[in-house]
C-alpha positions as CSV (number, residue, x, y, z in Angstrom):
1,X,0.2,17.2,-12.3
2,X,-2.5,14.3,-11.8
3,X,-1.2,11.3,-9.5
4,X,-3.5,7.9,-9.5
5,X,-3.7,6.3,-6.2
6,X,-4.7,2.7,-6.7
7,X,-5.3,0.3,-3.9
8,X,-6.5,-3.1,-3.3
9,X,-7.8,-3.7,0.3
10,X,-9.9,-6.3,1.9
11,X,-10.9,-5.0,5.3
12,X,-10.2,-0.8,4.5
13,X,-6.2,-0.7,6.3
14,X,-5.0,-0.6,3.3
15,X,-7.6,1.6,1.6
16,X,-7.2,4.1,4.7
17,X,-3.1,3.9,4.1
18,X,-4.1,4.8,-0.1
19,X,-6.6,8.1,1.0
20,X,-4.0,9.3,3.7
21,X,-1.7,9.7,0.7
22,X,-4.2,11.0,-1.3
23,X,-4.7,13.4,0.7
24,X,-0.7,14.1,1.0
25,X,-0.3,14.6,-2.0
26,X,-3.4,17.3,-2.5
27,X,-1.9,19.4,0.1
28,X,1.1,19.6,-2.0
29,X,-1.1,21.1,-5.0
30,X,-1.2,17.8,-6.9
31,X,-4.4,16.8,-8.5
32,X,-5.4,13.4,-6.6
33,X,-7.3,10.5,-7.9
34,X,-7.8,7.3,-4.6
35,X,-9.4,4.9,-6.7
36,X,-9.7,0.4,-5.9
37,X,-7.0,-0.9,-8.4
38,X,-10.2,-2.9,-9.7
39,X,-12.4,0.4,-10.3
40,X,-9.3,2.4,-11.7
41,X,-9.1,0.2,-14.9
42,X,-7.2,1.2,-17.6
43,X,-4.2,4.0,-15.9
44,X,-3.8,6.3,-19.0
45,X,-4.2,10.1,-18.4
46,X,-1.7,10.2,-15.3
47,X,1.5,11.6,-14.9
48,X,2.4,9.6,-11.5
49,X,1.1,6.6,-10.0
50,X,1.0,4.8,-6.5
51,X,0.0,1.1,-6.3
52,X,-0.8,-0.7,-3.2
53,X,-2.7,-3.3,-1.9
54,X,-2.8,-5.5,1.5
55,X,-0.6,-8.3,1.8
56,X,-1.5,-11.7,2.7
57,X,1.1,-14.6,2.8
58,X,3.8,-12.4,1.1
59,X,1.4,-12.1,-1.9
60,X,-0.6,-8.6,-3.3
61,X,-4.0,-9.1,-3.8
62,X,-5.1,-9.9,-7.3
63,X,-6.5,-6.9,-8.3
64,X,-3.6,-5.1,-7.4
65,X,-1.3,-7.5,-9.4
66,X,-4.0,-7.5,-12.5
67,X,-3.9,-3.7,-12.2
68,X,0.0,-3.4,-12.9
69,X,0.3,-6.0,-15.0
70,X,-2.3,-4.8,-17.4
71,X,-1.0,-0.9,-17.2
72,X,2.7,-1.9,-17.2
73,X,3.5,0.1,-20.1
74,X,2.0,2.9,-18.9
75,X,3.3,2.4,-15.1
76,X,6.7,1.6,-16.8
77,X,7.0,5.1,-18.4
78,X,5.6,7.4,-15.8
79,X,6.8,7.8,-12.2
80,X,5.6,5.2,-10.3
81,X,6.0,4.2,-6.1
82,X,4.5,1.0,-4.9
83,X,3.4,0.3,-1.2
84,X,2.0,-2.6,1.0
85,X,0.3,-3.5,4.2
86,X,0.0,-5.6,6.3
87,X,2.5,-6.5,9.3
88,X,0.7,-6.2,12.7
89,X,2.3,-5.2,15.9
90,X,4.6,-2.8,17.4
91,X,8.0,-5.2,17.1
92,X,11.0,-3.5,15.1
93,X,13.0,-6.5,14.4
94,X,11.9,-10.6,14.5
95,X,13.4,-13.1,16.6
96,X,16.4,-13.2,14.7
97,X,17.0,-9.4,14.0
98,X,15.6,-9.0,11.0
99,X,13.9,-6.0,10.1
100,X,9.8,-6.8,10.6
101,X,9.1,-4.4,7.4
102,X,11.6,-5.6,5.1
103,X,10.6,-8.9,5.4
104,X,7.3,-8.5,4.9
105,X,7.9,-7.2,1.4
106,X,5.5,-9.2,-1.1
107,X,7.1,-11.1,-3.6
108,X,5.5,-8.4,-6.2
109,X,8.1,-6.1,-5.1
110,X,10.8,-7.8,-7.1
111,X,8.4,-9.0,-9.6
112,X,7.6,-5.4,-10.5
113,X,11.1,-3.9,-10.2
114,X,12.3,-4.8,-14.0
115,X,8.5,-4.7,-15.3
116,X,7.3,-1.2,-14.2
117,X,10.4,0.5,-12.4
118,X,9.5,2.0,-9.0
119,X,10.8,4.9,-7.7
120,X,10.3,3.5,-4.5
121,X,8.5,0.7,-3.0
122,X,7.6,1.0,1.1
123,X,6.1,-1.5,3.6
124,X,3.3,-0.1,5.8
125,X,2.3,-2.1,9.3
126,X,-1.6,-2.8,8.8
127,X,-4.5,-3.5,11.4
128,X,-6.3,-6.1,12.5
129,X,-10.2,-5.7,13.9
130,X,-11.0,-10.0,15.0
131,X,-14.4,-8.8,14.7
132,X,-14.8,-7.4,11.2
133,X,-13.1,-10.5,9.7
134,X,-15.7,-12.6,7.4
135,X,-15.8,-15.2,5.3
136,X,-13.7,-18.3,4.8
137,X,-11.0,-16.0,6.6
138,X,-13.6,-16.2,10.2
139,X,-13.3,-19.9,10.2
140,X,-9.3,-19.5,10.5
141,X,-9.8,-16.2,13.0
142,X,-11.8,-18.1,15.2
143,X,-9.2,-21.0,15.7
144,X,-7.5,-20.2,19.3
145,X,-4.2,-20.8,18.2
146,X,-4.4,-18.2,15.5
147,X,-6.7,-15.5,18.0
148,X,-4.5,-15.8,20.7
149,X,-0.8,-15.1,18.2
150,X,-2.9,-12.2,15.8
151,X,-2.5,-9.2,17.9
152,X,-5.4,-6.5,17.3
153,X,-5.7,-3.3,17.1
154,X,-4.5,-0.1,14.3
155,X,-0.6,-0.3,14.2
156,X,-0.7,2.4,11.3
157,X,2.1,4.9,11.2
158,X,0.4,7.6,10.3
159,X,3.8,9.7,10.6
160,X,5.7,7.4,8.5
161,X,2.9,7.4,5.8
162,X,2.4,11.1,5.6
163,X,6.5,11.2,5.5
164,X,6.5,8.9,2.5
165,X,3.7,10.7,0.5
166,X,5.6,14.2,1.2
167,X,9.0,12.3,-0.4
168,X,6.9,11.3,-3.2
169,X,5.4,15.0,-3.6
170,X,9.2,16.3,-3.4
171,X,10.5,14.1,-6.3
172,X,7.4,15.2,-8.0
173,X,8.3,18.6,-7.8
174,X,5.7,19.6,-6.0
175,X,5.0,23.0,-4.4
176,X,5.4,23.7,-0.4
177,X,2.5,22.4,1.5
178,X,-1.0,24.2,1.3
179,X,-2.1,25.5,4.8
């Protein structure tokens, strides 16, 4: 079975959180493609697919949206799981008890849910490096206010990652992990 993992990323969380399920899904004997959403084109030739990108102000990034939206047929009619990235820090709940994850779903989400179908969709905490930030986004890094709230450092969950990719191997039908 060949599984497309597309991803859009701007500073490589996100791409990191795409190969680590990659490679998931290879140990379970699938064949594995980790391709950018803008280098994976048309998604034809696939029998599964996992879209994900970074998100910034509840929003995908637009390759990742221009990917779906120009394979939703194709997404639509195959099994498809969609993640995201991005929350920062360790905290489980907000200030008001909500759960940090679920509300950091992007708006694509429920977007996506009547146009392609998910299986699943997942939230993934992100990381933050002040130092590789460039662009107009180092302007807004450098402004204390924001420096001194963004807290840095890798808050992937590696566990919860390779937990999701092995549920999406299961459904798949995929055989017992390779050693």
């Amino acid at each position: 079975m060949k599984v497309l993992v597309a991803y859009a990323s701007k500073y490589g969380a996100t791409e990191g959180i795409a190969r680590r399920i990659g490679e998931g899904l290879r140990k379970r004997g699938l064949e594995v493609a980790v391709l950018r959403c803008k280098e994976a084109g048309e998604a034809s030739g696939f029998d599964a697919y996992v879209v994900g990108s970074a998100a910034y102000a509840f929003n995908w990034r637009k390759d990742a949206r221009k990917f779906v939206e120009r394979n939703a047929d194709e997404l639509a009619a195959k099994p498809t799981w969609l993640f995201s990235s991005g929350p920062l820090g360790t905290e489980t709940v907000d200030d008001e008890g909500n759960d940090v994850l679920k509300g950091a779903e992007p708006k694509q989400f429920g977007e996506y849910r009547d146009l392609v179908h998910p299986r699943g969709t997942q939230v993934f905490r992100g990381a933050y490096d002040h130092d590789k930030i460039r662009g107009p986004d180092r302007i807004v890094a450098w402004m204390p206010a924001i420096r001194d709230v963004m807290p840095e450092g890798d808050f992937r969950e590696w566990d919860a990652i390779d937990a999701w990719a092995s549920a999406i191997a299961d459904e798949l039908g995929a055989s017992a992990a390779r050693p």
